[in-house]
Backbone as CSV, one residue per row, in Angstrom:
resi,resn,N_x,N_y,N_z,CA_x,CA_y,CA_z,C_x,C_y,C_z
1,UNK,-218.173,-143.875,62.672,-217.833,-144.389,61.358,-218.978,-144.114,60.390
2,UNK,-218.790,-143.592,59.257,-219.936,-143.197,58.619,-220.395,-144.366,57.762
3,UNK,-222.013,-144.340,57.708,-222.180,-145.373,57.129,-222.883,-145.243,55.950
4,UNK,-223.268,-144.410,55.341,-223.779,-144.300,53.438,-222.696,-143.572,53.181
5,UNK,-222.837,-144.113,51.759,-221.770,-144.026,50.647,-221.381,-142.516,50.386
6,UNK,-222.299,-141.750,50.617,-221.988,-140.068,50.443,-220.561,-139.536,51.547
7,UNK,-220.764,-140.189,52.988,-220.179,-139.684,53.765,-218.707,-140.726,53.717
8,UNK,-218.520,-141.606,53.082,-217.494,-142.738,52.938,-216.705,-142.103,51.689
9,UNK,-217.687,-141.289,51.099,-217.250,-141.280,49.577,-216.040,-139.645,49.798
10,UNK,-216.933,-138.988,50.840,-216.054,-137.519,51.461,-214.724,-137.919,51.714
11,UNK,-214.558,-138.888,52.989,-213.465,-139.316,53.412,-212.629,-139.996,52.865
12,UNK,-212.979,-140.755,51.636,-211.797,-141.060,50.705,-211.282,-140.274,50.027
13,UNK,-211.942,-138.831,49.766,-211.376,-138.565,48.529,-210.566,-136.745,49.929
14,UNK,-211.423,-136.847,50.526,-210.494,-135.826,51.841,-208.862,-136.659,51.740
15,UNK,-209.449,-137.912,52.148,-207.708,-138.657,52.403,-207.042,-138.375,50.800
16,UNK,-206.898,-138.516,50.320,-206.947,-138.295,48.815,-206.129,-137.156,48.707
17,UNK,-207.249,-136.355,48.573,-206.495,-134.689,48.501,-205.451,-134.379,49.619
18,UNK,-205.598,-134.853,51.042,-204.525,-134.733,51.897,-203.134,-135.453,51.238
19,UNK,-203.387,-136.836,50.854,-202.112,-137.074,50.589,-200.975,-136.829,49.361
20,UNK,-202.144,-136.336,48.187,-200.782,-135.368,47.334,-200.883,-133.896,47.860
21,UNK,-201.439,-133.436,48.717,-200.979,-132.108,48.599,-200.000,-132.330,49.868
22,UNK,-200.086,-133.484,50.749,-198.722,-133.359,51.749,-197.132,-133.587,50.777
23,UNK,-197.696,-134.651,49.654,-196.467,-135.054,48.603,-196.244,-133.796,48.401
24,UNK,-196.882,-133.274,47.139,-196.201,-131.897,46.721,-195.195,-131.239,48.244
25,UNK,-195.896,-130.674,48.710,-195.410,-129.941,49.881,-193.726,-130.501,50.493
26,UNK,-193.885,-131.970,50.450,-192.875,-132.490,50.935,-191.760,-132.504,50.120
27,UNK,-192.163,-132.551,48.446,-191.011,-132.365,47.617,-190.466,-130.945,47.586
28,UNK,-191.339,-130.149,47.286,-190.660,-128.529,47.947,-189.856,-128.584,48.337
29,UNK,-190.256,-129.211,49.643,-189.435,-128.879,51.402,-188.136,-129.376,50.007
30,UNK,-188.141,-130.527,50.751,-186.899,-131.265,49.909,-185.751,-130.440,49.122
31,UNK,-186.404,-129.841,47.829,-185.903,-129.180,46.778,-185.326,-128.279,47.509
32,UNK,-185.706,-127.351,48.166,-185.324,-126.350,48.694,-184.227,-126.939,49.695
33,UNK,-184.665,-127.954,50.637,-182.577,-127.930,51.606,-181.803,-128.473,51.003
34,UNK,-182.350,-129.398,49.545,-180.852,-129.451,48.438,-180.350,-128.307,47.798
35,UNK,-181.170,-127.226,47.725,-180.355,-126.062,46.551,-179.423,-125.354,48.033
36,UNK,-180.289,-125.528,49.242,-179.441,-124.888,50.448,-178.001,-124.976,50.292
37,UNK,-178.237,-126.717,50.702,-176.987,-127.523,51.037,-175.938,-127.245,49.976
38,UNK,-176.350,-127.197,48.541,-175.643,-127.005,47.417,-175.232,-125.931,47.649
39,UNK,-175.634,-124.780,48.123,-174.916,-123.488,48.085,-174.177,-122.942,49.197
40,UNK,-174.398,-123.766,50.045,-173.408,-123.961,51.534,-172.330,-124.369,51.132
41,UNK,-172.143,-125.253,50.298,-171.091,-126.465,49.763,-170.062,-125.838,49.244
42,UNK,-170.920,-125.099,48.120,-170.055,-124.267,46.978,-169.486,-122.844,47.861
43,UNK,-170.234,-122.151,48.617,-169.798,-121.356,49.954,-168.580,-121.967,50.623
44,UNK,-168.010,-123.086,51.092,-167.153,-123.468,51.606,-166.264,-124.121,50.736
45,UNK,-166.225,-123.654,49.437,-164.926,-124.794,48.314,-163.830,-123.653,48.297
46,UNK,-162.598,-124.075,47.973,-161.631,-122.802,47.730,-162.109,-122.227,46.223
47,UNK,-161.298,-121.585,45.873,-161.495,-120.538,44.313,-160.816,-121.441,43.507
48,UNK,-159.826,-122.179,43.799,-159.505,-122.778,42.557,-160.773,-124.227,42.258
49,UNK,-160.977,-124.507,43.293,-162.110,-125.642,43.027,-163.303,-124.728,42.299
50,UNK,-163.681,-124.063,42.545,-165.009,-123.158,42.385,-164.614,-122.805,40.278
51,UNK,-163.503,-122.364,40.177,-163.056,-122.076,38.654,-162.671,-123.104,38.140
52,UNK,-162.172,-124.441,38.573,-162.516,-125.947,37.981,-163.991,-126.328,37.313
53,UNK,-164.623,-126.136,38.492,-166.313,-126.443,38.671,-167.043,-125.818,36.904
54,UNK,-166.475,-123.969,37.203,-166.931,-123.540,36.310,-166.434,-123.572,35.033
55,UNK,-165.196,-124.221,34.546,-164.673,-124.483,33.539,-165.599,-125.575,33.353
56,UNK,-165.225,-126.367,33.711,-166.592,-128.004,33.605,-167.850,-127.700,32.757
57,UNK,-168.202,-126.697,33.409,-169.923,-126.014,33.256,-169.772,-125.798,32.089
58,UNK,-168.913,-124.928,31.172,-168.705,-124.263,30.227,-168.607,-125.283,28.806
């Protein structure tokens, strides 16, 4: 366990930087198997749902 403030002061701010750069990273992930899933989705709709969808859009 470190005991002056220099080596206490590393490990807070190590934990620190570990835990938004795991955030960022984790929202990525995230973002990315929703646009997946979204395009799997729209991959499996018939054509008339799909030209509903895009009338909507419009």
């Amino acid at each position: 366990m470190p005991s002056d403030f220099a080596s206490t002061f590393i490990l807070v701010l190590t934990c620190v930087v570990t835990f938004i750069v795991a955030r960022l990273l984790s929202r990525k992930w995230r973002e990315k198997k929703r646009q997946k899933e979204e395009a799997q989705r729209r991959a499996n709709e018939s054509r008339q749902v799909r030209r509903a969808r895009e009338r909507r859009a419009k």
